[in-house]
C-alpha positions as CSV (number, residue, x, y, z in Angstrom):
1,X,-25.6,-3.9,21.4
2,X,-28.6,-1.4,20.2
3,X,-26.0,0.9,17.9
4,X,-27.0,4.3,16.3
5,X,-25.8,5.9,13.5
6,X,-26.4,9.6,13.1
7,X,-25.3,11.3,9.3
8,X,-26.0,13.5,6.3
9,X,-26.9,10.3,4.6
10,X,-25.8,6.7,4.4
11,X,-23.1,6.8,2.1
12,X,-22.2,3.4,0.8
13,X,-19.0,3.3,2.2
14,X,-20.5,2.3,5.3
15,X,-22.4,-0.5,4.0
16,X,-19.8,-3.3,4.7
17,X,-19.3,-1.3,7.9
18,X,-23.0,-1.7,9.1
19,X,-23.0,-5.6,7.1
20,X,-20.5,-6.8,9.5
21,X,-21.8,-5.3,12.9
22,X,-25.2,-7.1,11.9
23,X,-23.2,-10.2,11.2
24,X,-21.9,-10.2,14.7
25,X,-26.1,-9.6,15.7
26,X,-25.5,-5.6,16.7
27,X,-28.8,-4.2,16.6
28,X,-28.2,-1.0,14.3
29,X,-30.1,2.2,12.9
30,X,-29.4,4.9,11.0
31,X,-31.0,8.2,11.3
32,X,-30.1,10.1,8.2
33,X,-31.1,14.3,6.7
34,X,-31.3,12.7,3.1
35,X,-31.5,10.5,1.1
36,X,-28.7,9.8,-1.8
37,X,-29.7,8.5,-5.0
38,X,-27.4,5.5,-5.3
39,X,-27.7,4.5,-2.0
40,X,-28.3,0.5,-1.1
41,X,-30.8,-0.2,2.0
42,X,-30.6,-4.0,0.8
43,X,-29.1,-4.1,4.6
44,X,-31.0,-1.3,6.6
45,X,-33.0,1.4,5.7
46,X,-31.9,4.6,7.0
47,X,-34.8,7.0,8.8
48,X,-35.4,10.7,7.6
49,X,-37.2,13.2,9.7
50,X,-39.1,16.1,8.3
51,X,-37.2,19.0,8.8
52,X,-37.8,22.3,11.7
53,X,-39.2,24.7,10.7
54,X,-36.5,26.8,12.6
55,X,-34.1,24.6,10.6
56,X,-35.4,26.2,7.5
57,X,-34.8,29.9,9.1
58,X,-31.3,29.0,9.7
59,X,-31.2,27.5,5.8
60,X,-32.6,30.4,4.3
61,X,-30.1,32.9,6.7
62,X,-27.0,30.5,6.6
63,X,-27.6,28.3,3.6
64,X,-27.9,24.5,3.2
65,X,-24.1,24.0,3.1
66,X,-24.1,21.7,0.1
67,X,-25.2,18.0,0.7
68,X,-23.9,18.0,4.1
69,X,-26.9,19.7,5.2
70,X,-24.8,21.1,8.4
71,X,-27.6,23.5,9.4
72,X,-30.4,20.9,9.1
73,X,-32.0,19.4,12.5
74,X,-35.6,18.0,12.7
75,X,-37.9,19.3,15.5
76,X,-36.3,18.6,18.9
77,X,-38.8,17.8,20.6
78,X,-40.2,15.1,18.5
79,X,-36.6,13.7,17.8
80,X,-36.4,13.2,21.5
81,X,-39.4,10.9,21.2
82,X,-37.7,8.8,19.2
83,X,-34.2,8.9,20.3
84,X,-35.6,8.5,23.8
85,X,-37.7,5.4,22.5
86,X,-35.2,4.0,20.5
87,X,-32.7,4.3,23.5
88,X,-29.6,3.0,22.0
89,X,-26.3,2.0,23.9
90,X,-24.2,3.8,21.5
91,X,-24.5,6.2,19.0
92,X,-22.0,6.9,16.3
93,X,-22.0,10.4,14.8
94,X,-20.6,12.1,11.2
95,X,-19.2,14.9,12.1
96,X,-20.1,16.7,15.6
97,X,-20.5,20.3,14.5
98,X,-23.3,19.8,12.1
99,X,-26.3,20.6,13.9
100,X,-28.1,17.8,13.5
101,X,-25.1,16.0,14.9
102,X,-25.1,18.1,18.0
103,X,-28.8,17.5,18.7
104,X,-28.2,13.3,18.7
105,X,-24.9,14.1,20.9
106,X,-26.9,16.0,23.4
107,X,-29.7,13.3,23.6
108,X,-27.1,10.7,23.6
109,X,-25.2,12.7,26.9
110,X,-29.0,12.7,28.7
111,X,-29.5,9.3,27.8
112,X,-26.0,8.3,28.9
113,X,-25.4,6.4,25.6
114,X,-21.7,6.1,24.3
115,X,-20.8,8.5,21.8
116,X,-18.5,7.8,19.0
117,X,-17.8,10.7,16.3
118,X,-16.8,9.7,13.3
119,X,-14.8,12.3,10.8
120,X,-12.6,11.8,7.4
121,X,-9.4,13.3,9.0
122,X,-5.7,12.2,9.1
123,X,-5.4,11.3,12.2
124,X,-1.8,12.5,12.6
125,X,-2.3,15.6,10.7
126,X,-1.5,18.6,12.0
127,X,-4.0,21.3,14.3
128,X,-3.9,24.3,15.3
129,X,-4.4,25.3,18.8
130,X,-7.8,26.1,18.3
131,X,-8.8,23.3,16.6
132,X,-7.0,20.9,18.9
133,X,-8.8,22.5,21.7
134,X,-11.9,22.7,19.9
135,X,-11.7,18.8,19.4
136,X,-10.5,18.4,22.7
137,X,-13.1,20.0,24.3
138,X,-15.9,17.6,22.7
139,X,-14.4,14.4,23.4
140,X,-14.4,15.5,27.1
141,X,-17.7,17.3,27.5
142,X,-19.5,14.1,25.6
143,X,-16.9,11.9,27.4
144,X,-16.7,10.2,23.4
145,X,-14.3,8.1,21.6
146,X,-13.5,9.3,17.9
147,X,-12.7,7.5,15.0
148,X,-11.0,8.1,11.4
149,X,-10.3,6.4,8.2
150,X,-7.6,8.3,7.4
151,X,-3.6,8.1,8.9
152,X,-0.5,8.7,7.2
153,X,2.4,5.8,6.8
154,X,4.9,8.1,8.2
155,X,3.7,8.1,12.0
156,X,6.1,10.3,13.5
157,X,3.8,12.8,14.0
158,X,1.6,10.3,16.0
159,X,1.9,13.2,18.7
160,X,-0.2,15.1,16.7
161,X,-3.0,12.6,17.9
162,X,-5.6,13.4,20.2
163,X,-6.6,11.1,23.0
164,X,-9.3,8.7,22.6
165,X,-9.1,9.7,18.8
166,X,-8.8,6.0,16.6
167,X,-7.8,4.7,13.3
168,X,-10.6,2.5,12.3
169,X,-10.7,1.6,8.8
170,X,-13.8,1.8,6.7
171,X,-14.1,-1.9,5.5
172,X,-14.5,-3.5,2.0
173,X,-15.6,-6.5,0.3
174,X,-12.5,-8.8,-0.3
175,X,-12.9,-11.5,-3.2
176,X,-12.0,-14.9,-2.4
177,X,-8.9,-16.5,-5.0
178,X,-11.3,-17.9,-7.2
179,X,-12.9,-15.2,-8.3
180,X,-10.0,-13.5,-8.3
181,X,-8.8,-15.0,-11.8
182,X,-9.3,-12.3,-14.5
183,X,-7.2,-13.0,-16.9
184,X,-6.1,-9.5,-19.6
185,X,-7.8,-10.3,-23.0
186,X,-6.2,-9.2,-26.5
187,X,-8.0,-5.8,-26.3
188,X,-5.5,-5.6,-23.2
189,X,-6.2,-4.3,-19.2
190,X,-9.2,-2.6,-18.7
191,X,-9.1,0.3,-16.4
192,X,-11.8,1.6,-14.4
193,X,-12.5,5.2,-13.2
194,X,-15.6,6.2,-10.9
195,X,-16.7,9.7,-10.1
196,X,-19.6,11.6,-10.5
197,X,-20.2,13.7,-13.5
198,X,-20.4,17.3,-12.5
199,X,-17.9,17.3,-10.1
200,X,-14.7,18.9,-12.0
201,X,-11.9,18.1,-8.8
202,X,-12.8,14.2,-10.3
203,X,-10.9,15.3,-13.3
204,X,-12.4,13.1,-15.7
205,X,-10.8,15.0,-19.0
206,X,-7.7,14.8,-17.3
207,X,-7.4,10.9,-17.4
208,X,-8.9,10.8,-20.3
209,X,-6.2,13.0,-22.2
210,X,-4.0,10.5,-20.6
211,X,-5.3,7.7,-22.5
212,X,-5.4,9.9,-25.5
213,X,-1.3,9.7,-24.9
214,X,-1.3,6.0,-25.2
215,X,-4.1,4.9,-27.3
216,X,-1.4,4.3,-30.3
217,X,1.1,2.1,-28.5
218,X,-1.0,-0.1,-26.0
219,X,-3.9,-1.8,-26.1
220,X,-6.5,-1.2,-23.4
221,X,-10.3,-0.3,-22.7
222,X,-11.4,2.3,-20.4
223,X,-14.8,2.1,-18.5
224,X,-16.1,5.7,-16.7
225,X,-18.8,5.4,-13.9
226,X,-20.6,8.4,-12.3
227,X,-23.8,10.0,-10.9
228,X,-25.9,11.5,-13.2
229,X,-29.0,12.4,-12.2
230,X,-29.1,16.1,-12.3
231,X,-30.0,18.6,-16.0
232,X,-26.0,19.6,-14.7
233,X,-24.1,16.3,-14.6
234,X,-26.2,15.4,-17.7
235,X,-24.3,18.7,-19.3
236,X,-20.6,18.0,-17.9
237,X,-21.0,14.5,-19.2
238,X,-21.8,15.4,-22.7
239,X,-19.3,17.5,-22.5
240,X,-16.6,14.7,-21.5
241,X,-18.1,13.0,-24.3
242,X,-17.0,15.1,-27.2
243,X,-13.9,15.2,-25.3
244,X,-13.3,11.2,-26.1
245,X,-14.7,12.1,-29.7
246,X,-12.4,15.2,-30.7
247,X,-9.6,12.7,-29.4
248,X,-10.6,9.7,-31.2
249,X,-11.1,7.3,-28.0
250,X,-15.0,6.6,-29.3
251,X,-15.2,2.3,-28.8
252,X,-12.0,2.5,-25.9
253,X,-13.8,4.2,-23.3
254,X,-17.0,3.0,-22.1
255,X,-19.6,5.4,-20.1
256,X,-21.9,4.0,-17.1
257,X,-24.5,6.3,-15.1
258,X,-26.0,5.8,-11.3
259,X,-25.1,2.1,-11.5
260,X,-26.3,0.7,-8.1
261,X,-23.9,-0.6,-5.2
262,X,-24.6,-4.2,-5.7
263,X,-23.7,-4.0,-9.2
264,X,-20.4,-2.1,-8.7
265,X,-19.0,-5.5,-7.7
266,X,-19.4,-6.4,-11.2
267,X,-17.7,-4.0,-12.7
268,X,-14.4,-3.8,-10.1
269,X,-14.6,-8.0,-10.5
270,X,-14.0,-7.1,-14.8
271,X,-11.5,-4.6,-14.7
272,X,-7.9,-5.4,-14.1
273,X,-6.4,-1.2,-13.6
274,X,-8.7,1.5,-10.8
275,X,-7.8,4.9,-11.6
276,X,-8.9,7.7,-9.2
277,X,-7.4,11.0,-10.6
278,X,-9.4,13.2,-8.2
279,X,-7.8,16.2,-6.2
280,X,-9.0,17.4,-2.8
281,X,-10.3,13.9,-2.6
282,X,-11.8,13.6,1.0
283,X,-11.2,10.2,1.6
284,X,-12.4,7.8,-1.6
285,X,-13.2,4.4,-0.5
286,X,-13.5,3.6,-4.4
287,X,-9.6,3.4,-3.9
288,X,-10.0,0.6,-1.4
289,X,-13.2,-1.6,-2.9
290,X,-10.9,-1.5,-5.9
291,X,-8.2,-2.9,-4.2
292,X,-10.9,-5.6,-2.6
293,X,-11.0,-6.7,-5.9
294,X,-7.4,-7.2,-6.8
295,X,-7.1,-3.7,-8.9
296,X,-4.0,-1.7,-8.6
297,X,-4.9,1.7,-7.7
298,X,-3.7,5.5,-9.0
299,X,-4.8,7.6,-7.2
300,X,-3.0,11.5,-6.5
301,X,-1.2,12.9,-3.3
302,X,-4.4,15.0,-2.5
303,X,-6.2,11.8,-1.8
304,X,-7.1,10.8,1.9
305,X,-7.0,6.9,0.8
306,X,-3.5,7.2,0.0
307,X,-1.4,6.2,2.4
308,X,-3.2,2.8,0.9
309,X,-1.1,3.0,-1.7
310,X,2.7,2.1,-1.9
311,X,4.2,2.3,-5.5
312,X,5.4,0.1,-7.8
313,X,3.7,-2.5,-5.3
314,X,-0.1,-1.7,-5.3
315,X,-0.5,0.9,-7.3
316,X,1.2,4.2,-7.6
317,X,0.3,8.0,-5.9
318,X,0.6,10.9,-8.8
319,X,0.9,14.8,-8.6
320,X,-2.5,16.3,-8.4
321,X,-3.8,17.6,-12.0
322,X,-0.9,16.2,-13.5
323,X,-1.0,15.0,-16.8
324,X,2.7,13.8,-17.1
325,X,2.9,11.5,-14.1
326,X,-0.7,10.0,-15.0
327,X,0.0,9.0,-18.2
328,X,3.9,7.9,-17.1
329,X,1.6,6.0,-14.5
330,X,-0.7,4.1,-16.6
331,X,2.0,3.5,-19.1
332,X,3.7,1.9,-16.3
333,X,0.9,-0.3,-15.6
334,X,-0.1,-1.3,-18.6
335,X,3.1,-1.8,-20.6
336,X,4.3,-5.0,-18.6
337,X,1.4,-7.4,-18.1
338,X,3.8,-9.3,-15.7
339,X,4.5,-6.6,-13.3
340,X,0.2,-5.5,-13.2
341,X,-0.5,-9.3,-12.6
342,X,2.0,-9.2,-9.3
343,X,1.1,-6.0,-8.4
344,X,-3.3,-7.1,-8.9
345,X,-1.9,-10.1,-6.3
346,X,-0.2,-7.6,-3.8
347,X,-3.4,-5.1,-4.2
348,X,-5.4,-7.8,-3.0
349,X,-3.7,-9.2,-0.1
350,X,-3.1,-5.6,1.0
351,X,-7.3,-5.3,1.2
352,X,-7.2,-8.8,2.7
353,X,-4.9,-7.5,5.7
354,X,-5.7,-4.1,6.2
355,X,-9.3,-3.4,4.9
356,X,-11.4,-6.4,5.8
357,X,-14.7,-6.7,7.8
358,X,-12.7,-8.4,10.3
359,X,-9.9,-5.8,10.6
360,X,-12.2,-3.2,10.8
361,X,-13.9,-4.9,13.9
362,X,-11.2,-5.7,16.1
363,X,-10.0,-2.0,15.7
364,X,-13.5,-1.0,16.3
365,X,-13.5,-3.2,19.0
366,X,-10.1,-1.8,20.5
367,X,-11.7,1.5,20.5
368,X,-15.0,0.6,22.8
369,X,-12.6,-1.9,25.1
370,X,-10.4,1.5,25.7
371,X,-12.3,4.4,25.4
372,X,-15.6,2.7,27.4
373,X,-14.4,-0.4,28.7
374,X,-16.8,-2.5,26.7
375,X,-16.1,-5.8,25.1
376,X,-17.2,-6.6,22.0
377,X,-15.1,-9.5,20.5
């Protein structure tokens, strides 16, 4: 199947997704407003188009609304060129109320392509009227399926579902049992924390004070990874390092900047703890490439990726900007090197069951067999 995808940018937690539909010999593209600066086209490389110049009126009136660009569009008329000669059979879409979004949808109606919309959502959470209708309204008019990442464990508010809306999960790598086999050193676990530098919600002083807590009775290492590419994140960082300094952690925590996708394999593959102390946390696929990887996972209750999580088996789910329940948290984890070694298995069989390329095709699947009577197993 010739497959579209329309977004802000390729974000890398839909590389394994786009990996696996070319595996299975789906023809893909990606047409993309910009480009990130950690981003991996190892697998495809994602199309910009320069931008209209009414796009720049409605910038300059409406702003750029942050790196989602949701006023950007490129010329219509020579986007229809190409969508028209590209002519995909389905085209999957971030987001439908971003302009740019709209513009593909339309072509996509005219063209009579399938449309799947694709947002970070719970899909059992709660909507207003408006919104419900709002949402309602776009699946029928574009006559599209729309899919999520995101549900809750506790699924009886499945009525708050909308029709032809879908859990598919975003898929990971999964390590095979071999490689699997990382055994805790005398320096003890080493946890692992990603999240870019000048964002605060990612709370890097908060787990860091947390360590500070238990740097005299355990022994552990800490590695930080982030974006820094910008004069500001190179400012928030130095800051977060005179943090570790005025608390004495200089040698425990390691820093890492802009490391590549490919290489974060690496890294998850060394560690034995992922910590994610991030509020308003979207979604966080970090939590579930770290489980691919055998990691148990913290992570807070503000965290779409969450319902991942169950505790005391994979991990455990802490109050947001909490410093208490991190640090009891960690403390759990790395106090009983018995209990994290059961708990690394259980994190990986988890990801092995529910976050696989192969899970997230037959749900994908399930989707187009329902919502468009296609088959694509």
């Amino acid at each position: 199947m010739k497959m579209l995808f329309v977004a802000p940018r390729f974000h890398t937690n839909q590389v394994q997704l786009i990996k696996k539909l070319l595996d299975e010999k789906h023809e893909v593209s990606f047409h993309v407003a910009n480009i990130g600066p950690t981003e991996d086209h190892s697998l495809i490389v994602p199309t910009t188009f320069k931008q209209s110049k009414l796009s720049v009126i409605v910038e300059k009136i409406f702003g750029k609304g942050a790196s989602t660009r949701k006023n950007y569009f490129p010329n219509p008329i020579k986007y229809w060129q190409v969508f028209k000669q590209l002519n995909p059979e389905m085209v999957v879409i971030r987001d439908p109320y971003k302009l740019f979004s709209l513009m593909a949808a339309f072509y996509a109606r005219i063209t009579k392509a399938r449309i799947v919309f694709y947002t970070q959502e719970n899909l059992y959470r709660s909507r207003s009227w408006r919104l419900r209708l709002k949402q309602k309204l776009t699946i029928r008019f574009f006559r599209a399926a729309w899919m999520t990442p995101i549900k809750s464990n506790d699924i009886s508010g499945n009525n708050n579902a909308l029709k032809y809306m879908y859990y598919v999960p975003l898929p990971v790598t999964v390590t095979t049992e071999e490689k699997f086999n990382n055994q805790i050193a005398n320096e003890g676990p080493k946890i692992l924390m990603v999240g870019k530098y000048h964002q605060e919600r990612k709370k890097h002083l908060l787990f860091i004070r947390a360590l500070s807590r238990l740097k005299n009775k355990y022994q552990f290492t800490a590695t930080i990874v982030g974006e820094c590419a910008t004069p500001a994140q190179q400012l928030n960082l130095n800051t977060i390092k005179q943090e570790v300094d005025n608390l004495k952690l200089t040698g425990l925590i390691d820093f890492k900047q802009n490391v590549p996708y490919h290489k974060m394999a690496d890294l998850y593959a060394a560690h034995h703890i992922f910590v994610l102390p991030a509020i308003n946390e979207q979604y966080g696929v970090s939590v579930n490439e770290a489980m691919g990887y055998g990691l148990p996972v913290i992570c807070t209750d503000t965290c779409g990726a969450k319902f991942n999580i169950t505790n005391g088996q994979n991990g455990f789910v802490v109050k947001s900007d909490n410093l208490d329940d991190l640090a009891a948290s960690l403390e759990k984890l790395i106090s009983d090197y018995q209990k994290l070694t059961q708990m690394r298995a259980q994190s990986l069989q988890y990801a092995r069951e529910n976050l696989s390329a192969d899970t997230f095709y037959s749900k994908f699947a399930q989707l187009t067999r329902e919502r468009f009577s296609i088959a694509m197993n």
